[in-house]
Backbone bond lengths (Angstrom), bond angles and torsions (degrees), N, CA, C in turn:
res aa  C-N    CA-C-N  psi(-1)  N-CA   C-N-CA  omega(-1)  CA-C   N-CA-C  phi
1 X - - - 1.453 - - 1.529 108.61 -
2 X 1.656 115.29 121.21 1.450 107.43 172.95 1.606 116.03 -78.43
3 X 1.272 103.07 165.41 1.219 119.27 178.42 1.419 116.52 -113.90
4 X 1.734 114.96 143.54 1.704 113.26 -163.47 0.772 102.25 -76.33
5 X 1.632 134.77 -16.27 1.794 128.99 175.02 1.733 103.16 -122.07
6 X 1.482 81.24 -179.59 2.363 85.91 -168.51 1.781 86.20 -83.34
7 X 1.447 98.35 159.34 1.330 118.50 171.59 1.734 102.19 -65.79
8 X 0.794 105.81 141.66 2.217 134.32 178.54 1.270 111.13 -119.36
9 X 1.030 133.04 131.50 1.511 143.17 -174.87 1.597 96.71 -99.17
10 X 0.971 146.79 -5.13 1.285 149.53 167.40 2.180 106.47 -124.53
11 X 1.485 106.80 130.77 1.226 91.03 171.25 1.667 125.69 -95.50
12 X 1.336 124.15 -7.23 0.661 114.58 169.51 2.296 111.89 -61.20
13 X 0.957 112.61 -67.19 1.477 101.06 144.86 1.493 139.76 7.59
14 X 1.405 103.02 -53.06 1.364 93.25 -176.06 1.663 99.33 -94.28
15 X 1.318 109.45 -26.41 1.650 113.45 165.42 1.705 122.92 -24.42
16 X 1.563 83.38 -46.47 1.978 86.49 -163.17 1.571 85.34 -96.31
17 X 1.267 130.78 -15.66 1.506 97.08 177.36 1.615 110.16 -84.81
18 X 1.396 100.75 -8.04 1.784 101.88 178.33 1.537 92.00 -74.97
19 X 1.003 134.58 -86.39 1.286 149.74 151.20 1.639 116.80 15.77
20 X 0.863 110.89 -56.53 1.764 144.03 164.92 1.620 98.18 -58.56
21 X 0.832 131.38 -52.62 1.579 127.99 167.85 1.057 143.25 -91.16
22 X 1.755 103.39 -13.09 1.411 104.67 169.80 1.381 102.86 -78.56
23 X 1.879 128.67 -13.93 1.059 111.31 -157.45 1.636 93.15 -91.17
24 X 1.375 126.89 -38.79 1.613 130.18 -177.06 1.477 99.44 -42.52
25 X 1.151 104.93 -65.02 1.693 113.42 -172.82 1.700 111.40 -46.93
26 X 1.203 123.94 -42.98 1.873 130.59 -171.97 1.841 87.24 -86.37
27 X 1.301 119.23 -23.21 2.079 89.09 165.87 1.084 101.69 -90.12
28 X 1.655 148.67 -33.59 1.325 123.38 -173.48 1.422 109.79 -65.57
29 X 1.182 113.31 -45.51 1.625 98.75 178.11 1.232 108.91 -54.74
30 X 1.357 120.97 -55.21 1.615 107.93 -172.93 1.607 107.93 -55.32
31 X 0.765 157.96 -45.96 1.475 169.73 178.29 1.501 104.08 -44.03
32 X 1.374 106.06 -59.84 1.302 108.49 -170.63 1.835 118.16 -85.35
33 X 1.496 111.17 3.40 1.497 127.69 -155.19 1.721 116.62 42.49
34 X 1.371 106.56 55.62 1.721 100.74 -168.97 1.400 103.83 -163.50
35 X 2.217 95.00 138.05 1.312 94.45 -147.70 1.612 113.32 -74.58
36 X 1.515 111.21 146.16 1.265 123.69 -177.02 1.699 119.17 -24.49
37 X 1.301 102.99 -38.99 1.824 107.51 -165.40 1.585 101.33 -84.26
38 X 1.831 117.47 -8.12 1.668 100.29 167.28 1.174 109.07 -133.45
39 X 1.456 106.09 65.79 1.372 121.81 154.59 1.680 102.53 -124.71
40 X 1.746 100.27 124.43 1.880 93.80 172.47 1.235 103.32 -100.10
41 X 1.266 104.48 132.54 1.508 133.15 148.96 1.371 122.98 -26.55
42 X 1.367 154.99 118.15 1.436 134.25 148.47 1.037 117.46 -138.19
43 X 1.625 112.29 150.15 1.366 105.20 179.56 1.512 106.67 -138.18
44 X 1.146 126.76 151.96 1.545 112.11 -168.31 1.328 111.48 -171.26
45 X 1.502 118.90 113.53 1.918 94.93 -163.21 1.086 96.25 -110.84
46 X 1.693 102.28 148.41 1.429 125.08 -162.68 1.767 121.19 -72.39
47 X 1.610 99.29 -0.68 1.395 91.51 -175.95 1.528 112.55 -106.32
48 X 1.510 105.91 -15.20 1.824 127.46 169.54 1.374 118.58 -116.80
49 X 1.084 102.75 -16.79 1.677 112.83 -169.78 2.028 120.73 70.25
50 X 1.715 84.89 -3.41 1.599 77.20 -178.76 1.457 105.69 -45.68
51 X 1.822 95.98 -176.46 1.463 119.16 160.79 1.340 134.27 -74.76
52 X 1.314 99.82 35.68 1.556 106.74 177.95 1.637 97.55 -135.68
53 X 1.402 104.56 174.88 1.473 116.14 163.22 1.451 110.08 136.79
54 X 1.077 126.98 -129.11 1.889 133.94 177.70 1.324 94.18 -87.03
55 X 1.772 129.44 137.03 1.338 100.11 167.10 1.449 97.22 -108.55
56 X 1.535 106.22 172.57 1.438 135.12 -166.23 1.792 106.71 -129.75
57 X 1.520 104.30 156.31 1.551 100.66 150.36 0.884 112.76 -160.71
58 X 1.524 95.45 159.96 2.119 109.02 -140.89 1.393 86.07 -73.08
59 X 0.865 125.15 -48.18 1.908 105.64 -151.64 1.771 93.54 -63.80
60 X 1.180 148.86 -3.64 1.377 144.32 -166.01 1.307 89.51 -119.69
61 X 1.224 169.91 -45.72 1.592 144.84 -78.50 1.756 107.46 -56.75
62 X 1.432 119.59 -18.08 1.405 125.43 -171.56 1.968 115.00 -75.16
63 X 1.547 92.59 -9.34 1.615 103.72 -159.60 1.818 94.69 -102.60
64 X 1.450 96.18 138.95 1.809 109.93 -173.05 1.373 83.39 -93.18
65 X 1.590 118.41 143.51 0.963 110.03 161.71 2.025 100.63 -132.07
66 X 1.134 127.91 -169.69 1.237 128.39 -178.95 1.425 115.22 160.60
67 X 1.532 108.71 136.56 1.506 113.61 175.76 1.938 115.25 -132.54
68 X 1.147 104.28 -163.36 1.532 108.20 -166.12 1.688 107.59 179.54
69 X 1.654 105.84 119.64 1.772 109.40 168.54 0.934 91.80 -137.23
70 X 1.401 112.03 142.93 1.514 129.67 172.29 1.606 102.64 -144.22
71 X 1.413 136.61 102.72 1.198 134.22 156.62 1.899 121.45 70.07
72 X 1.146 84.29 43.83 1.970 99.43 -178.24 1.652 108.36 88.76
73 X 1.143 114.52 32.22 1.675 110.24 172.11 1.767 90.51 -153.04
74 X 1.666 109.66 148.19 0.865 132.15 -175.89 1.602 103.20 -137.72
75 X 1.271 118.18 139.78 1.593 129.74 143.17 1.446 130.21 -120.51
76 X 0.699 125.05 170.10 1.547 154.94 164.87 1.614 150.51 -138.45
77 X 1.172 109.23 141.01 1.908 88.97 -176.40 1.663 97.81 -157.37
78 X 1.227 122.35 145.75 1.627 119.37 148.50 1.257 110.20 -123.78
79 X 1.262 116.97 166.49 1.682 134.02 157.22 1.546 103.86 179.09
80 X 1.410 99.76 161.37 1.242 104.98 170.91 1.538 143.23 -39.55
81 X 1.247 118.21 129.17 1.465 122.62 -160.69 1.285 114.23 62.07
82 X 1.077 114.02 -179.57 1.522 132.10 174.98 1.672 109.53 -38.46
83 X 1.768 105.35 128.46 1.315 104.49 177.20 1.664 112.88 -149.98
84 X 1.195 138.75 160.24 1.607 128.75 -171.00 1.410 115.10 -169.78
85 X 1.445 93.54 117.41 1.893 101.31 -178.09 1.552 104.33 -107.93
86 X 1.083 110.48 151.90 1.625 126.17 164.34 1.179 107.67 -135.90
87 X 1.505 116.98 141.92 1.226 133.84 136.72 1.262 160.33 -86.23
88 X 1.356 160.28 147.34 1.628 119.08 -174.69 1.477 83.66 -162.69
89 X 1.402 120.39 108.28 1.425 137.34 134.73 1.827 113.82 6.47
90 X 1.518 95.45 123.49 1.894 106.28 -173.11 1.679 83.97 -81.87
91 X 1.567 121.06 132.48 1.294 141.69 139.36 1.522 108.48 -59.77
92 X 1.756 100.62 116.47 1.556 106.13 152.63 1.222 137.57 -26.84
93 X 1.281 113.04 98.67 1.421 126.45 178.23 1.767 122.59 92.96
94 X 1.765 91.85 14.65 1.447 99.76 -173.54 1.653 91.48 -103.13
95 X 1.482 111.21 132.01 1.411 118.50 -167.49 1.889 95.44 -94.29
96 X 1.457 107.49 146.15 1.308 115.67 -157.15 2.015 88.72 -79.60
97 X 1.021 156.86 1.81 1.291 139.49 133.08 1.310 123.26 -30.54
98 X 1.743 105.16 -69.89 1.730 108.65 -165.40 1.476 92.58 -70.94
99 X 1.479 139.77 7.88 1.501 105.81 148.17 1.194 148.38 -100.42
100 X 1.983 93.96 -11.42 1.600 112.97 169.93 1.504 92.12 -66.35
């Protein structure tokens, strides 16, 4: 039986990548005013075609979309054209200056 996300050796892990997509998916709809369940998902990278890569969705093809989990925090964002968030976890005792 497949599974809608990749196997995680940690579950908290697979949390934020669930998490991580439910949130991409609830701004394109909001963005696009349209309900969440008919917008498809795709993801497909251009150098293998696997199921991974930038994702997209068909009913938009014009809309950037992009997400990011790293260790109990998730983001998300869309807008037009090309768009890209990262995140990266505050190290103990590293004061949020010396990383801006």
């Amino acid at each position: 039986m497949s599974r809608p996300w990749p196997a995680f050796r940690f579950e908290n892990d697979r949390d934020d990548f669930v998490a991580a997509h439910a949130l991409a998916r609830g701004c394109a709809a909001s963005m696009l005013h349209a309900p969440l369940l008919e917008l498809s998902w795709q993801q497909h990278c251009p150098e293998c075609g696997g199921p991974h890569g930038r994702p997209t969705i068909a009913e938009a093809p014009g809309l950037g979309v992009t997400l990011a989990h790293a260790r109990g925090h998730v983001a998300a964002a869309v807008a037009p054209g090309v768009i890209g968030v990262d995140i990266e976890p505050m190290q103990r005792g590293r004061r949020s200056r010396e990383v801006a």
